[in-house]
SEDO-896787 format. One line per field, with one value per atom (N, C-alpha, C): residue number from 1; atom name; residue in three letters; y negated, z negated, x negated. Coordinates in Angstrom, 1 decimal. Layout:
<sites>
pos <- [NUM, ...]
site <- [CA, ...]
code <- [ALA, ...]
Y <- [Y, ...]
Z <- [Z, ...]
X <- [X, ...]
</sites>
This chain:
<sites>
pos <- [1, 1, 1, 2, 2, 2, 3, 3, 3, 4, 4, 4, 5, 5, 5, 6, 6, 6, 7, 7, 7, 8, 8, 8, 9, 9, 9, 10, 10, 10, 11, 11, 11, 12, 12, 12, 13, 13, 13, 14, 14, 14, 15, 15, 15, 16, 16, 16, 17, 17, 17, 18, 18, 18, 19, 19, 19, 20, 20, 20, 21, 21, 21, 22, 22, 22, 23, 23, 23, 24, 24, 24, 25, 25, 25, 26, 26, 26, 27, 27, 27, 28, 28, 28, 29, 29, 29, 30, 30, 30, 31, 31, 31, 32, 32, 32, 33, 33, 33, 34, 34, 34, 35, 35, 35, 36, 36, 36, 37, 37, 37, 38, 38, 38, 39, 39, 39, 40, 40, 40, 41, 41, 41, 42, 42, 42, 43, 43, 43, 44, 44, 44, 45, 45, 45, 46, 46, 46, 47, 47, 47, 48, 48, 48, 49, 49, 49, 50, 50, 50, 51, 51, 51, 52, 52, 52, 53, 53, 53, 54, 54, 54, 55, 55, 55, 56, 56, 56, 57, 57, 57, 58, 58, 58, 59, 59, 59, 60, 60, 60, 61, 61, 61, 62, 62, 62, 63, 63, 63, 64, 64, 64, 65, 65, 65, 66, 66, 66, 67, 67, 67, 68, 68, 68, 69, 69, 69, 70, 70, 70, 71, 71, 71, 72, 72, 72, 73, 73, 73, 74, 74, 74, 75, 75, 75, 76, 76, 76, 77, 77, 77, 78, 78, 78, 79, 79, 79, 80, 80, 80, 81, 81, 81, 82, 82, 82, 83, 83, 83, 84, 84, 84, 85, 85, 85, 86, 86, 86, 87, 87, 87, 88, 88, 88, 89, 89, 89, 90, 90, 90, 91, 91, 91, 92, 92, 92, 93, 93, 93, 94, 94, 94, 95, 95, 95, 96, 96, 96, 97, 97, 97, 98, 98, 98, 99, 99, 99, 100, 100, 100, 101, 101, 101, 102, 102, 102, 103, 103, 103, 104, 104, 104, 105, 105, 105, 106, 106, 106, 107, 107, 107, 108, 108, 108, 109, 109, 109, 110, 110, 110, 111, 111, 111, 112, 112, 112, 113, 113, 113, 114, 114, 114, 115, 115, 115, 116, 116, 116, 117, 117, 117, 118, 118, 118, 119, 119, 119, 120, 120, 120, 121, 121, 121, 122, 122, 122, 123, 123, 123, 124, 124, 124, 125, 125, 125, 126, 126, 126, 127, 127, 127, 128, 128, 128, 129, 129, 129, 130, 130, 130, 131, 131, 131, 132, 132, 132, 133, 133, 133, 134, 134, 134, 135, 135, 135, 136, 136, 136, 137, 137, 137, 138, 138, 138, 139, 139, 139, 140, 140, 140, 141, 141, 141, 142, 142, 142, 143, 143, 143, 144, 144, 144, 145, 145, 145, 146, 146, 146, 147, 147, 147, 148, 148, 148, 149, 149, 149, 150, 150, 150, 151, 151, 151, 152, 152, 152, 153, 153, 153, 154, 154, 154, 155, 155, 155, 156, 156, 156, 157, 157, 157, 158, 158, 158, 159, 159, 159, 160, 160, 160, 161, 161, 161, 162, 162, 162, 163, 163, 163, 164, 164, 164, 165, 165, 165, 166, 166, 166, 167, 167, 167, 168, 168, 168, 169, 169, 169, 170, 170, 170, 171, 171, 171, 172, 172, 172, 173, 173, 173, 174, 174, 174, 175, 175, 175, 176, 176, 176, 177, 177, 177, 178, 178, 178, 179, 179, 179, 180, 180, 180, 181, 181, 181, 182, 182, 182, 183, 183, 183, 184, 184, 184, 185, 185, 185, 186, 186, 186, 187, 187, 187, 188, 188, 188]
site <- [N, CA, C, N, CA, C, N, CA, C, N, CA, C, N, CA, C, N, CA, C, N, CA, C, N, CA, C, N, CA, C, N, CA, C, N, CA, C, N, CA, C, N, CA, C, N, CA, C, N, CA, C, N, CA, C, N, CA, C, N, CA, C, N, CA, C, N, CA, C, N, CA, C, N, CA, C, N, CA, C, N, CA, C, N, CA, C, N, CA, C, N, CA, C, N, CA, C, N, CA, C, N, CA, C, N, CA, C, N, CA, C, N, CA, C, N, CA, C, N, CA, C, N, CA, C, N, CA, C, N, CA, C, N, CA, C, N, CA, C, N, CA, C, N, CA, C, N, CA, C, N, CA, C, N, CA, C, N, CA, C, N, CA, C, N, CA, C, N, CA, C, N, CA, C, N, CA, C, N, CA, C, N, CA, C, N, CA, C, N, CA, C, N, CA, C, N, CA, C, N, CA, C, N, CA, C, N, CA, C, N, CA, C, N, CA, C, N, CA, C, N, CA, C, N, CA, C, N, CA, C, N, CA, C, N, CA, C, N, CA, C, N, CA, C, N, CA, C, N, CA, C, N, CA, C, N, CA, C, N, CA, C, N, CA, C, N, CA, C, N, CA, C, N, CA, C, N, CA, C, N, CA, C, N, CA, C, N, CA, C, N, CA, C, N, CA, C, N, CA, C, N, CA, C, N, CA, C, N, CA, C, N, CA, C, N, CA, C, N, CA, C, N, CA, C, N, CA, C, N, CA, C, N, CA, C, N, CA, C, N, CA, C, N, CA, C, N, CA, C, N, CA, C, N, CA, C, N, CA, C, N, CA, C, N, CA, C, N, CA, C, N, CA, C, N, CA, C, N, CA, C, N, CA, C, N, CA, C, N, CA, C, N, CA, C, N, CA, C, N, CA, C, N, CA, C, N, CA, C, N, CA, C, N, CA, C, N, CA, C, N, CA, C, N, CA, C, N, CA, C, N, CA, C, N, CA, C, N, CA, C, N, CA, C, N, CA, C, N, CA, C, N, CA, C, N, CA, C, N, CA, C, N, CA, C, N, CA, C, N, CA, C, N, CA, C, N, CA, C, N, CA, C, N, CA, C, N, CA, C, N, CA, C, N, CA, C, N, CA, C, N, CA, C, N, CA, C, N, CA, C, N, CA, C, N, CA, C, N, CA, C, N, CA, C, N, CA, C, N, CA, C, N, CA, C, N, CA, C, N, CA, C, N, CA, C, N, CA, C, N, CA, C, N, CA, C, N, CA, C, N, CA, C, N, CA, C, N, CA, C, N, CA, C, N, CA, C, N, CA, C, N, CA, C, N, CA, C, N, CA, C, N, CA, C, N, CA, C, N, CA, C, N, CA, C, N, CA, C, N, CA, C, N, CA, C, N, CA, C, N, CA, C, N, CA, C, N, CA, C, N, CA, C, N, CA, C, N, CA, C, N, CA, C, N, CA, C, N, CA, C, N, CA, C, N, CA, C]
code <- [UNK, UNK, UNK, UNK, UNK, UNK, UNK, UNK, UNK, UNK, UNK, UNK, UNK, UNK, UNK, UNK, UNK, UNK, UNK, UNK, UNK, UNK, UNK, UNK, UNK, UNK, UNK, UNK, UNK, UNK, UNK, UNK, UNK, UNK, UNK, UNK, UNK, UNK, UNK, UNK, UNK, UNK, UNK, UNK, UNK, UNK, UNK, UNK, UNK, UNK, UNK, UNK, UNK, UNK, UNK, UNK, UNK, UNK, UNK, UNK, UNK, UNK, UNK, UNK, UNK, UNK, UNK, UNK, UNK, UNK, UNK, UNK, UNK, UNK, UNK, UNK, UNK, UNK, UNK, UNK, UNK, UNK, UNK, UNK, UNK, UNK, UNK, UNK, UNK, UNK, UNK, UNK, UNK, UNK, UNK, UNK, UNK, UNK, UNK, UNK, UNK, UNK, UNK, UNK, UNK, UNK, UNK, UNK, UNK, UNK, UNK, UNK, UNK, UNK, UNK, UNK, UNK, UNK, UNK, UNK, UNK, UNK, UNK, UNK, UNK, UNK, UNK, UNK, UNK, UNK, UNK, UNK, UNK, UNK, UNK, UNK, UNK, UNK, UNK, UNK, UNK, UNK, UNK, UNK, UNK, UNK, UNK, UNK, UNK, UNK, UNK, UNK, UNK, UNK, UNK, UNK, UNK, UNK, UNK, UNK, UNK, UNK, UNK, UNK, UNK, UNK, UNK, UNK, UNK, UNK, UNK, UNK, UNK, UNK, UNK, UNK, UNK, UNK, UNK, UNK, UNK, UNK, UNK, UNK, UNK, UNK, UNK, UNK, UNK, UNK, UNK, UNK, UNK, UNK, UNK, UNK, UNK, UNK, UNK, UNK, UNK, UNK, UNK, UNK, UNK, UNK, UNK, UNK, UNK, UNK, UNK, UNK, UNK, UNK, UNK, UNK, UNK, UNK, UNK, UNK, UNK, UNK, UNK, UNK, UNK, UNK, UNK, UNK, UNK, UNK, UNK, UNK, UNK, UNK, UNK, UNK, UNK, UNK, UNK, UNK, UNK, UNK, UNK, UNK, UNK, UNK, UNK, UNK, UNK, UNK, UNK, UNK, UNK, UNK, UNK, UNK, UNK, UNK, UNK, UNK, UNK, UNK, UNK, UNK, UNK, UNK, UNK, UNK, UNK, UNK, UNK, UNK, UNK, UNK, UNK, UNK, UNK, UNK, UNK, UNK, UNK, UNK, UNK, UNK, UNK, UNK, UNK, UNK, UNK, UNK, UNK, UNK, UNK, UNK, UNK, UNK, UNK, UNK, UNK, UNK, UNK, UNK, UNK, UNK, UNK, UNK, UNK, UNK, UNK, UNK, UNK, UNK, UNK, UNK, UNK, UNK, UNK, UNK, UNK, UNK, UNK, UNK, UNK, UNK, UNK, UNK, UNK, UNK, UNK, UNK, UNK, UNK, UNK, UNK, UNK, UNK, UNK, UNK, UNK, UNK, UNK, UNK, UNK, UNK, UNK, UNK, UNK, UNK, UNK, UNK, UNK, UNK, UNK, UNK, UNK, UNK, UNK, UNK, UNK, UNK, UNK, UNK, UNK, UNK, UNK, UNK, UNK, UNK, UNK, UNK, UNK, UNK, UNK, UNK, UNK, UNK, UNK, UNK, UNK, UNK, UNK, UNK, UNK, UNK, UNK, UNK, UNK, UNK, UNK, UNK, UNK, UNK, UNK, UNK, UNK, UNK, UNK, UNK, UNK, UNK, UNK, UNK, UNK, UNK, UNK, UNK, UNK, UNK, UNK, UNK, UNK, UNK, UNK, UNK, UNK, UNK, UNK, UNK, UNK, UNK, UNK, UNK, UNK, UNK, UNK, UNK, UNK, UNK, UNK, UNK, UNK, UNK, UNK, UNK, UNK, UNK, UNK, UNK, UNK, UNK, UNK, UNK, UNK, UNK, UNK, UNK, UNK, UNK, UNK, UNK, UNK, UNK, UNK, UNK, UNK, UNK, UNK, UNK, UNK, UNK, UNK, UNK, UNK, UNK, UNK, UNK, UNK, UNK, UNK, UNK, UNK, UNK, UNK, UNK, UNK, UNK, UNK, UNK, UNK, UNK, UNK, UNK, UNK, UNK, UNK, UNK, UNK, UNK, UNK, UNK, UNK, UNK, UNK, UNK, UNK, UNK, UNK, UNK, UNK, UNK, UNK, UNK, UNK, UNK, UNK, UNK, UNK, UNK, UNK, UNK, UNK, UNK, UNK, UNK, UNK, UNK, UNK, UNK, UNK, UNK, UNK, UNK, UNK, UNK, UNK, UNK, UNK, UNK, UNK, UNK, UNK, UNK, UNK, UNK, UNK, UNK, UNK, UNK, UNK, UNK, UNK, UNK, UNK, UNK, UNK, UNK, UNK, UNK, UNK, UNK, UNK, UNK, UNK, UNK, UNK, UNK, UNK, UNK, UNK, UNK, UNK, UNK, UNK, UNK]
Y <- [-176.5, -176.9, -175.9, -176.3, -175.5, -174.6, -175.3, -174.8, -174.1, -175.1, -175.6, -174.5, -173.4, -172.6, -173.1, -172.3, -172.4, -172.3, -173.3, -173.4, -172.0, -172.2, -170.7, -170.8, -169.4, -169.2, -169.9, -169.9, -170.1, -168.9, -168.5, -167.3, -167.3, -166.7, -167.1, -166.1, -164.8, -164.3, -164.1, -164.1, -164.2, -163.5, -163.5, -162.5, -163.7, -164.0, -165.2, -164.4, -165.0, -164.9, -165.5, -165.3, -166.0, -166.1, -166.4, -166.3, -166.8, -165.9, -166.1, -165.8, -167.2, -167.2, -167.1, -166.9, -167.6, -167.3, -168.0, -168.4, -168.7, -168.8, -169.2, -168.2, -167.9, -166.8, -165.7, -165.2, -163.8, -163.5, -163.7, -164.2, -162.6, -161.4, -160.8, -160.8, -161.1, -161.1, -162.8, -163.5, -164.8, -164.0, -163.4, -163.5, -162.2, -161.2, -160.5, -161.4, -161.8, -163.0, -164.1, -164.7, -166.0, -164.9, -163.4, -162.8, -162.5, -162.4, -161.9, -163.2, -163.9, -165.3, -166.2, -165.6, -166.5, -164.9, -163.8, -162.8, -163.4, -163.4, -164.2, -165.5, -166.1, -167.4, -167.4, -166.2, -166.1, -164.3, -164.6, -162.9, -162.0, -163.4, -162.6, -161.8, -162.3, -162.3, -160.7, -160.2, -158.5, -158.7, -158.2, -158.3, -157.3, -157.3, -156.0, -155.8, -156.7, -156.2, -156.8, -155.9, -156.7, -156.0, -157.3, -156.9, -155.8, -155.6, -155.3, -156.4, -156.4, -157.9, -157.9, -158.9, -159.0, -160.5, -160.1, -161.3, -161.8, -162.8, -164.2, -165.4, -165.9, -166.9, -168.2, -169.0, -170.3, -170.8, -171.5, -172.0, -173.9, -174.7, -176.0, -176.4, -175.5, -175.6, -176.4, -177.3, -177.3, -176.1, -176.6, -175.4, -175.0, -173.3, -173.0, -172.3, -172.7, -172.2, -170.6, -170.3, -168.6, -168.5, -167.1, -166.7, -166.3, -166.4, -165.9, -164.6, -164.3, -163.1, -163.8, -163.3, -163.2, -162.0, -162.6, -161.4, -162.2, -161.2, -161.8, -161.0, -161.8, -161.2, -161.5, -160.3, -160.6, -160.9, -161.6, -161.6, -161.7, -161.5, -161.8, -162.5, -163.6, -164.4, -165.6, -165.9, -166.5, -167.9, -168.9, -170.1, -170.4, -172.0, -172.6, -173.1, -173.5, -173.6, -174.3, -175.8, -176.5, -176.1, -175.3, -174.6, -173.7, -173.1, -171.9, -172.7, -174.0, -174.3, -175.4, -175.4, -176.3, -174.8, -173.7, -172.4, -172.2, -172.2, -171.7, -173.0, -174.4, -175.4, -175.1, -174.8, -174.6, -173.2, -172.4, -170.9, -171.8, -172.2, -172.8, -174.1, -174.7, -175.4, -174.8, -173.7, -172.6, -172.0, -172.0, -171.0, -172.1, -173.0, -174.5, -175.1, -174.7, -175.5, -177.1, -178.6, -179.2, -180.1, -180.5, -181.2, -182.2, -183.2, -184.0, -183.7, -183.2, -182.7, -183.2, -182.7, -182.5, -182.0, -182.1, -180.9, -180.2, -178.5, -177.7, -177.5, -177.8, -178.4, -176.7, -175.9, -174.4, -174.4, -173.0, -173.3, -171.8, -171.6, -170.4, -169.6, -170.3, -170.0, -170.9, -170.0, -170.9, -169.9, -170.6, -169.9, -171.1, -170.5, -171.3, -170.2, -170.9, -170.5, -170.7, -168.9, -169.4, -169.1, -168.5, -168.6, -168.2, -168.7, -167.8, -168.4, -166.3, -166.1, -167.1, -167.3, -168.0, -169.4, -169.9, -171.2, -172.2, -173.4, -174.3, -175.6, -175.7, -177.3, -177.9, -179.6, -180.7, -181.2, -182.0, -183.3, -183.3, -184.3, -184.9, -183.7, -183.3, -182.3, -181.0, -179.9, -179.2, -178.8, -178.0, -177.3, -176.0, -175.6, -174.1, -173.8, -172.7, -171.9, -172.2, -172.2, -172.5, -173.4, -174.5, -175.3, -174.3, -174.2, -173.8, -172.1, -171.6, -169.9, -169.4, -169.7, -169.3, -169.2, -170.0, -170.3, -169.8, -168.9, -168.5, -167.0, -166.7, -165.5, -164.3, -165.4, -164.9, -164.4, -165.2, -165.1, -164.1, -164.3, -163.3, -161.7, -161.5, -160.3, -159.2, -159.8, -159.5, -159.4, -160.3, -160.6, -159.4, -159.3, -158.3, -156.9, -156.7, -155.5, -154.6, -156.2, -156.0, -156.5, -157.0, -157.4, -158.2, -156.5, -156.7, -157.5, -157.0, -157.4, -159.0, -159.0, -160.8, -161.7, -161.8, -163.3, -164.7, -165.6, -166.5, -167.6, -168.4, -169.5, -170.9, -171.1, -171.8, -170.9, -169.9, -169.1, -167.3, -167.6, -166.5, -165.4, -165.2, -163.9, -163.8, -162.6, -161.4, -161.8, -161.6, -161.6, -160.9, -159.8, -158.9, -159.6, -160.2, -160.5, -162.2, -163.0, -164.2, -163.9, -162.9, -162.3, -161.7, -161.4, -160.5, -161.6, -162.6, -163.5, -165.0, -164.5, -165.4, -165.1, -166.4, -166.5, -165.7, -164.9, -164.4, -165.7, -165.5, -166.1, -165.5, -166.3, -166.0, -164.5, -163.8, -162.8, -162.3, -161.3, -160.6, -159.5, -159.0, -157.9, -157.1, -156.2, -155.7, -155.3, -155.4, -155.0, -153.7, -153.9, -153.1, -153.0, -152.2, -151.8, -152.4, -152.0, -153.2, -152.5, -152.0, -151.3, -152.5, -153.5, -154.4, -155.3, -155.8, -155.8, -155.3, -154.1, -153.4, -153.4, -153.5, -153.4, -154.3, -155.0, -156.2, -155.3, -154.5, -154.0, -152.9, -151.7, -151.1, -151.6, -152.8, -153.0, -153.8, -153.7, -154.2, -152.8]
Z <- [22.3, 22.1, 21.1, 19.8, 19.0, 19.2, 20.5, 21.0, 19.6, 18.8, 17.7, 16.8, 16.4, 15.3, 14.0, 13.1, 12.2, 11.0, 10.1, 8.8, 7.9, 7.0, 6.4, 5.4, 5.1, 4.4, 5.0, 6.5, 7.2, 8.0, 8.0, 8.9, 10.4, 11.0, 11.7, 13.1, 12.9, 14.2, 14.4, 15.6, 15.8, 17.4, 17.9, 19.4, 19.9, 21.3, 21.9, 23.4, 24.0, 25.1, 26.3, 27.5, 28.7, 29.7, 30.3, 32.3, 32.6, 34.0, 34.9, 36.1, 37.1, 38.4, 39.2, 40.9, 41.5, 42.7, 43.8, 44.7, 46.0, 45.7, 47.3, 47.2, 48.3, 48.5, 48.1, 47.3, 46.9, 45.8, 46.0, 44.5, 43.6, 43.8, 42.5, 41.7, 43.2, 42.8, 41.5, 42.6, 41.3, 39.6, 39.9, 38.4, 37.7, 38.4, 38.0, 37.2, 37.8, 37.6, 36.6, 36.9, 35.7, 34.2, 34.3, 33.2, 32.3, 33.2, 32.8, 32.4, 32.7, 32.4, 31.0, 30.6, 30.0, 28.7, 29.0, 27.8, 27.1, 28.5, 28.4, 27.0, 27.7, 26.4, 25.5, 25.3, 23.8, 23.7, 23.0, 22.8, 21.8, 20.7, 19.6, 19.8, 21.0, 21.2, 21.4, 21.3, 21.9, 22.5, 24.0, 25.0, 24.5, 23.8, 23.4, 24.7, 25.8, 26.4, 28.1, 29.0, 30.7, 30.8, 31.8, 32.1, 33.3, 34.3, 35.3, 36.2, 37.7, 38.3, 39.4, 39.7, 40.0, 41.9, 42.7, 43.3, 43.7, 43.5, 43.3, 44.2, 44.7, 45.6, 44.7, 45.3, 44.4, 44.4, 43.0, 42.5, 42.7, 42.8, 43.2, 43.6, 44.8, 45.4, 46.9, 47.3, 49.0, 50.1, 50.6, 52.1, 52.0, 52.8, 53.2, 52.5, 51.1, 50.3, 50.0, 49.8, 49.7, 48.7, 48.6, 47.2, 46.4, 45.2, 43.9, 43.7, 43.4, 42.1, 40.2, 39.9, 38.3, 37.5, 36.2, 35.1, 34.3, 33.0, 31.5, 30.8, 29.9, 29.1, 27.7, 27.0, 25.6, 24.6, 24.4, 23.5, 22.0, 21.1, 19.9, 19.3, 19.1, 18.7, 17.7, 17.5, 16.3, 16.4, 18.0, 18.0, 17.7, 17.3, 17.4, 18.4, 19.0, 20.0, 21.1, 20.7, 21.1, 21.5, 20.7, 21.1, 22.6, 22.2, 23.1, 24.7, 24.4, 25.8, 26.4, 25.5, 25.9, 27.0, 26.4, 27.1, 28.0, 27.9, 29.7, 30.7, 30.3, 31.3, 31.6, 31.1, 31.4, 32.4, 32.0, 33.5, 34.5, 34.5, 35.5, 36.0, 36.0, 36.3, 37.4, 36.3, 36.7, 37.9, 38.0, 39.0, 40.3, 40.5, 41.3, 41.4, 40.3, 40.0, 39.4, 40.3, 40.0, 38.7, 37.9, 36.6, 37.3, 38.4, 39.0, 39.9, 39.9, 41.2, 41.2, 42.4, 42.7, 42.2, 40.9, 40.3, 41.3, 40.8, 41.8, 42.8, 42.9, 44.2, 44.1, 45.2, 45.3, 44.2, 43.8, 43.0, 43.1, 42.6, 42.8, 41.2, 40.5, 38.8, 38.4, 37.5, 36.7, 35.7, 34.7, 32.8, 32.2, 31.9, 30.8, 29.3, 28.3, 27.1, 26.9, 26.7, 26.5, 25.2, 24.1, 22.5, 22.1, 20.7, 19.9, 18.7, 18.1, 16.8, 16.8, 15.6, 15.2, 15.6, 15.8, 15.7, 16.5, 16.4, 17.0, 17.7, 18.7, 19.1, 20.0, 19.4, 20.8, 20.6, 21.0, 21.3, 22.7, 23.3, 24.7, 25.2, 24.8, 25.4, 25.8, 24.5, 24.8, 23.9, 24.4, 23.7, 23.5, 22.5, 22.1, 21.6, 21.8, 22.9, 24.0, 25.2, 26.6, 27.0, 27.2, 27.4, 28.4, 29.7, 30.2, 30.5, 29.4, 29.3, 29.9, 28.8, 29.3, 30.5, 30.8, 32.5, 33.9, 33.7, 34.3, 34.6, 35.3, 35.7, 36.0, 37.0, 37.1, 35.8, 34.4, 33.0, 32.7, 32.6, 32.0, 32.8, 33.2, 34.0, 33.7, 33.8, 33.2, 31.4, 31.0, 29.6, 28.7, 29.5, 29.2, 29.3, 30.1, 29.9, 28.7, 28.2, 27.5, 26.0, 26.1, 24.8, 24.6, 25.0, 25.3, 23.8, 22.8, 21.7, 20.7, 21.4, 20.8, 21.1, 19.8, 19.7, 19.1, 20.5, 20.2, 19.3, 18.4, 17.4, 18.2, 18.0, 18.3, 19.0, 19.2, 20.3, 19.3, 19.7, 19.3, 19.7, 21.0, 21.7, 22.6, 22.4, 22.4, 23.8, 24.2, 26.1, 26.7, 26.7, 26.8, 27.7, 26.4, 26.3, 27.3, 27.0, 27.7, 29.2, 29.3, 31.4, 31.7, 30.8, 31.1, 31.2, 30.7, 30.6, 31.8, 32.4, 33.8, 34.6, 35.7, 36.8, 37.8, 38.7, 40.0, 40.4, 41.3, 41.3, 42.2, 41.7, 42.7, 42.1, 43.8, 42.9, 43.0, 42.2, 41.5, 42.1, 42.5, 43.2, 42.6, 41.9, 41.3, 42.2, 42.2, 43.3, 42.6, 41.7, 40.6, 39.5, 38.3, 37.5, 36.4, 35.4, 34.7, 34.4, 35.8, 35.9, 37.0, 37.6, 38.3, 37.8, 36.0, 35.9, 35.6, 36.4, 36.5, 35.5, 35.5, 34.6, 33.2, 33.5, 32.4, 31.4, 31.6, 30.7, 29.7, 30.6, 30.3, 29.2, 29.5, 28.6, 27.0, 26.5, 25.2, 24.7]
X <- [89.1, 90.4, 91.0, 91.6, 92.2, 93.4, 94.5, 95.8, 96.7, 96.5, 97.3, 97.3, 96.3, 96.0, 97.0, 97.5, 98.4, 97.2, 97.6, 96.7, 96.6, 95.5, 96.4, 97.2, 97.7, 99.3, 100.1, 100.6, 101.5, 101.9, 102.9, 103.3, 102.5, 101.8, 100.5, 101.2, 101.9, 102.1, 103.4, 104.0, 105.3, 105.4, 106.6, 106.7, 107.0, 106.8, 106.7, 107.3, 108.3, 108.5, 108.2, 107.8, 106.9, 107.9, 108.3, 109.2, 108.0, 107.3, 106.6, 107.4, 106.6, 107.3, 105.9, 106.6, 105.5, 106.5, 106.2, 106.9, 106.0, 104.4, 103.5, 102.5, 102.6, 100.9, 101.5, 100.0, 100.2, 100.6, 102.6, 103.4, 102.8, 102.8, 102.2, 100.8, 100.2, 98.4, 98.8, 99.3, 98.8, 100.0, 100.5, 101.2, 100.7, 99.7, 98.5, 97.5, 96.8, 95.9, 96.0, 97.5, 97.8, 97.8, 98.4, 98.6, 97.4, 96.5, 95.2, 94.4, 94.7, 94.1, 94.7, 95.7, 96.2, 95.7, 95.9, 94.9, 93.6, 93.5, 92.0, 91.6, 92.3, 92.2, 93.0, 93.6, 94.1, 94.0, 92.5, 91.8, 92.6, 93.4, 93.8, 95.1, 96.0, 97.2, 97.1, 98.6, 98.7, 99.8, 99.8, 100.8, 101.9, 103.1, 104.1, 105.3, 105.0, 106.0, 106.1, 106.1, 106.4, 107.3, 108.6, 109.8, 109.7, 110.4, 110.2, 110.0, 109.6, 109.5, 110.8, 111.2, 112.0, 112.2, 112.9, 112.7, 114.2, 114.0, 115.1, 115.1, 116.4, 116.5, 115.6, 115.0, 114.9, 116.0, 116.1, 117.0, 116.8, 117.7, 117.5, 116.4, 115.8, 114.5, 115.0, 113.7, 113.9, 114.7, 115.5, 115.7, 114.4, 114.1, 113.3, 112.3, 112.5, 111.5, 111.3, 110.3, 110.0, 110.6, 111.2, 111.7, 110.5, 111.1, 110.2, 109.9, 108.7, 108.5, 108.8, 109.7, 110.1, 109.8, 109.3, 109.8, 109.9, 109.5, 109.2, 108.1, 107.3, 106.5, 106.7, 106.3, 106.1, 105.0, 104.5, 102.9, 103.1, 102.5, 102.4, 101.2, 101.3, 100.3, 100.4, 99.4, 99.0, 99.2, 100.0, 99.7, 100.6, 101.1, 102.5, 103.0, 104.2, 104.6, 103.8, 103.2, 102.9, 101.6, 100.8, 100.1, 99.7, 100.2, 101.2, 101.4, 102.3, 102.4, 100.9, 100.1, 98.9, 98.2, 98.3, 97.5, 98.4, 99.5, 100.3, 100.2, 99.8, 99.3, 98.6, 97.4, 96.1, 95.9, 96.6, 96.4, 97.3, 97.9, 99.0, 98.2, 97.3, 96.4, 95.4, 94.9, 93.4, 94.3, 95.5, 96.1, 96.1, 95.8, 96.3, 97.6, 98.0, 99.4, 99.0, 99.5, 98.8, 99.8, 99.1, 100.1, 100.9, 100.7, 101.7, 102.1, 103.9, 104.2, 106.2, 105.9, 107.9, 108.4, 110.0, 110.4, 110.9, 110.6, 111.2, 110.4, 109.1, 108.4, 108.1, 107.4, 106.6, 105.2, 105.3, 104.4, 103.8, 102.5, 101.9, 101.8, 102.0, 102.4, 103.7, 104.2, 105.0, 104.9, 104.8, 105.1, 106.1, 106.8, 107.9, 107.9, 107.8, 107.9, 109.3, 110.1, 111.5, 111.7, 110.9, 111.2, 109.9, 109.7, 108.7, 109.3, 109.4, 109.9, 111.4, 111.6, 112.9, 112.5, 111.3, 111.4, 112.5, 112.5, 112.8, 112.6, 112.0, 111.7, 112.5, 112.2, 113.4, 112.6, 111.5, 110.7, 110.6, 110.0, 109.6, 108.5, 107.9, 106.8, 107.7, 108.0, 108.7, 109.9, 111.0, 112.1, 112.2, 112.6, 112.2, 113.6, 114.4, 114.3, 114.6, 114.1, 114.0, 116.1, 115.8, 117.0, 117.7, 117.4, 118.5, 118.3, 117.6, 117.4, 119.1, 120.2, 121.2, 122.2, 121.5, 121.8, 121.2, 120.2, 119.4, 119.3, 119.9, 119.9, 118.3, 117.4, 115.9, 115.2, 116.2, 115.2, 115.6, 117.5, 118.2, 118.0, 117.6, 117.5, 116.4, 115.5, 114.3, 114.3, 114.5, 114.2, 115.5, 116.6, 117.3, 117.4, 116.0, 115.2, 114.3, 113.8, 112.9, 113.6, 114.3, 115.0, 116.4, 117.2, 118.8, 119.4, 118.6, 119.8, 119.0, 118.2, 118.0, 118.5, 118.9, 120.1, 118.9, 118.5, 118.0, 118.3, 117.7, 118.2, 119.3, 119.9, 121.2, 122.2, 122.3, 123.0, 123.5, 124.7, 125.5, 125.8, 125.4, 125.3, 123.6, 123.7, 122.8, 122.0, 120.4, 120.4, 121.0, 121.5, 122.3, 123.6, 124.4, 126.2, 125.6, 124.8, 124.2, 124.2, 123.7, 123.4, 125.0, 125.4, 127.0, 127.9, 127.5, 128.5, 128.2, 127.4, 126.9, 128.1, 128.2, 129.6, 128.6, 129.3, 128.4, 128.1, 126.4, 125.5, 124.4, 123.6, 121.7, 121.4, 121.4, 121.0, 119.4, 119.7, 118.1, 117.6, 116.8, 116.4, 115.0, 115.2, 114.2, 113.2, 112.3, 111.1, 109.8, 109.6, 109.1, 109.2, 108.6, 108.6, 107.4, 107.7, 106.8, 105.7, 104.8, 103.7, 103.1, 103.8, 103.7, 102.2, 102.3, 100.7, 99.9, 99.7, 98.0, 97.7, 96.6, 95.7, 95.9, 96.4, 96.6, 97.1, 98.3, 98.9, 98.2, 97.2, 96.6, 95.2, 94.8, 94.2, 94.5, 95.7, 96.2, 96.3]
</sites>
């Protein structure tokens, strides 16, 4: 599978933002594992950044549901979006996340692509930068760790002024430190 390699003389690498979740089992081991997995099949990529992790009520989830482990990740890589999100289906699969489900349903991975580089997409498959990024406190939290003063393409304030400018809400509970993925990290 190509996972949409850029022709050449096209701007080829760019920073790409990740939200990982997980919410069943062993919420860090799987978001250890999905992280290492998704390195995996993109050898070229260089991880520049893990938020700290964080744990969060589910958000328009069933009563009852376990709360989340959250962060964010940063990679830099060489695919195009569509790309990009063909490889975070595919760990999110390998993880037993299954492709037909409940939205909101429990899940043992979740990766959402919430930007890469300036780009922009709105088609049926996906949207770039992440639709309801600004509204998300589990993203904003994290992601404003790692990259307080990016001002994403449609949007006029900073992640930073985006999380400051949230109504109280679901809150966030830092649980660790972005030493959270092991080894993963250590080997970029």
């Amino acid at each position: 599978m190509s996972h949409g390699r850029p022709s050449q003389g096209e701007e080829s690498v760019r920073r790409c933002g990740i939200a990982v979740g997980s919410n069943v089992g062993d919420r860090l081991g799987n978001l250890r594992a999905g992280l290492a997995q998704l390195l995996k099949l993109l050898p070229s990529a260089r991880l520049t950044a893990v938020a700290p992790l964080f744990k969060t009520d589910p958000v328009d989830c069933l009563p009852g549901t376990q709360a989340f482990y959250n962060s964010v990740v940063e990679i830099e890589c060489d695919l195009e979006p569509h790309g990009l999100r063909e490889v975070t289906a595919e760990v999110e699969r390998w993880s037993g996340r299954p492709d037909v489900r409940e939205r909101h349903a429990p899940r043992t991975l979740d990766m959402d692509l919430l930007y890469c580089g300036d780009l922009t997409v709105n088609d049926k498959v996906l949207t770039i930068p992440h639709p309801r990024l600004a509204q998300r406190r589990f993203v904003l939290a994290p992601l404003a760790l790692i990259r307080p003063d990016l001002v994403l393409p449609g949007h006029s304030l900073s992640v930073q002024d985006l999380l400051s400018a949230l109504p109280p809400g679901h809150e966030v509970l830092r649980v660790a430190g972005p030493d959270w993925a092991g080894d993963t990290v250590q080997r970029q």
